[in-house]
MIGU-381192 format. One record per residue (C-alpha): residue number from 0; residue in one letter; x, y, z. Coordinates in nm, 2 decimals. Each point is the difference from the previous one (the first is absolute). Layout:
residues N
+-----+---+--------+--------+--------+
|   k | r |     xx |     yy |     zz |
+-----+---+--------+--------+--------+
| NUM | a |      X |      Y |      Z |
...
+-----+---+--------+--------+--------+
end
This chain:
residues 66
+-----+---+--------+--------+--------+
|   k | r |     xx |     yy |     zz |
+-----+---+--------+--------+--------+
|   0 | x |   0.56 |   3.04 |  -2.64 |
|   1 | x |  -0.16 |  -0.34 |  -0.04 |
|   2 | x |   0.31 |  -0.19 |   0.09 |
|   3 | x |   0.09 |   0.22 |   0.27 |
|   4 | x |  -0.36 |  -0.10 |   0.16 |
|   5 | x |   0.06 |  -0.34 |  -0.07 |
|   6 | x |   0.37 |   0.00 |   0.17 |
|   7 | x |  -0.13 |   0.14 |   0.32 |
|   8 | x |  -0.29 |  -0.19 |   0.01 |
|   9 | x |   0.23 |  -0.32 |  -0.02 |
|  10 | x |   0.27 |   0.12 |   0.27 |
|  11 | x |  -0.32 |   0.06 |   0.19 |
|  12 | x |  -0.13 |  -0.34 |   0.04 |
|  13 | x |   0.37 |  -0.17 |   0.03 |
|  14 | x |   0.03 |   0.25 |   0.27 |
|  15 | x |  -0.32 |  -0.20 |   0.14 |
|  16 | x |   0.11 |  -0.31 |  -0.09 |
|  17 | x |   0.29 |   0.06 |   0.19 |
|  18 | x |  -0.15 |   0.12 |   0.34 |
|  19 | x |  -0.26 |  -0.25 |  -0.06 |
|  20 | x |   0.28 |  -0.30 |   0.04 |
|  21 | x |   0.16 |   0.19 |   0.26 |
|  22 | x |  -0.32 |  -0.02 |   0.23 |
|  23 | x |  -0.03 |  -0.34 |  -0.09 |
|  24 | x |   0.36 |  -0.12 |   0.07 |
|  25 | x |  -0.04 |   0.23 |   0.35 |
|  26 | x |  -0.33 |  -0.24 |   0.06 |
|  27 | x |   0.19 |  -0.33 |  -0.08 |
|  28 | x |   0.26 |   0.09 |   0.22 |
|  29 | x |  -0.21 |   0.15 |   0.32 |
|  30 | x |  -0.20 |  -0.33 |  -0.10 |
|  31 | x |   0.31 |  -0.25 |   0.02 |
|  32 | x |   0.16 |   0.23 |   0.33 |
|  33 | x |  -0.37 |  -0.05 |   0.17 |
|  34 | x |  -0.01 |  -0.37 |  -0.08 |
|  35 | x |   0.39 |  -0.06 |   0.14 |
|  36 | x |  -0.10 |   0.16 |   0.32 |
|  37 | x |  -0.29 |  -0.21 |   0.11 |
|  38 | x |   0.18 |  -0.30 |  -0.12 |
|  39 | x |   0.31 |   0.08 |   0.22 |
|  40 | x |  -0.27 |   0.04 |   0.28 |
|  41 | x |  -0.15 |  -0.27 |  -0.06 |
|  42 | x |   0.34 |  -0.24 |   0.02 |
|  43 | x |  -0.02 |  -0.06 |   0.37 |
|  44 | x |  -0.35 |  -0.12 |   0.00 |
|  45 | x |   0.01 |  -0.23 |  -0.29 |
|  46 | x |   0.31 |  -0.14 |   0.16 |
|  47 | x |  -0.22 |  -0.07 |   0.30 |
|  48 | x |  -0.25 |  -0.19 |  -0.18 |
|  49 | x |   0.27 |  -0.18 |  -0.21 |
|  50 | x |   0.12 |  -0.14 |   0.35 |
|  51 | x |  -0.29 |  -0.08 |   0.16 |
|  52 | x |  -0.13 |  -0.18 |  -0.31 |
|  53 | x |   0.31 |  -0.22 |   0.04 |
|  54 | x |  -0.05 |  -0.07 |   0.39 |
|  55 | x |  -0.31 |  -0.10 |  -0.05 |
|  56 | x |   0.13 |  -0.23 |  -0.32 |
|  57 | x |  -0.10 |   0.17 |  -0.31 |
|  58 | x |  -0.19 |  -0.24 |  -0.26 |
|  59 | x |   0.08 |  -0.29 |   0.17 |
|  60 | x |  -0.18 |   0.05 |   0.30 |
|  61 | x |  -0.36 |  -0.08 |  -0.15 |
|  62 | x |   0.08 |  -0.37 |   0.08 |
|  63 | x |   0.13 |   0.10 |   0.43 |
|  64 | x |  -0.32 |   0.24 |   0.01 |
|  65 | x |  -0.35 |  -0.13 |  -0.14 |
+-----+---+--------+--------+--------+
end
């Protein structure tokens, strides 16, 4: 009877276990989709700024612009 207890009690928690990684791994993943989306809307505007920081010369133009 003692073992039978024991048996269940141990499929119970890797049951757990289990779901436990499950919701983790479904966090990661919402986690990683959420950061890829504002990345991929952020492209365009750090394109921008890349450009303009070369019209206006980058690091070299601390010696044009006092």
């Amino acid at each position: 009877m003692k073992i039978a207890k024991a048996a269940r009690a141990v499929e119970e928690t890797e049951r757990t276990l289990w779901t436990g990684r499950r919701v983790l791994v479904a966090q990661a993943a919402v986690l990683a989709g959420l950061t890829l989306l504002l990345l991929v809307k952020e492209v365009p505007g750090m394109l921008r700024e890349i450009k303009i920081y070369r019209m206006t010369g980058g690091r070299r133009a601390l010696r044009r612009y006092p």
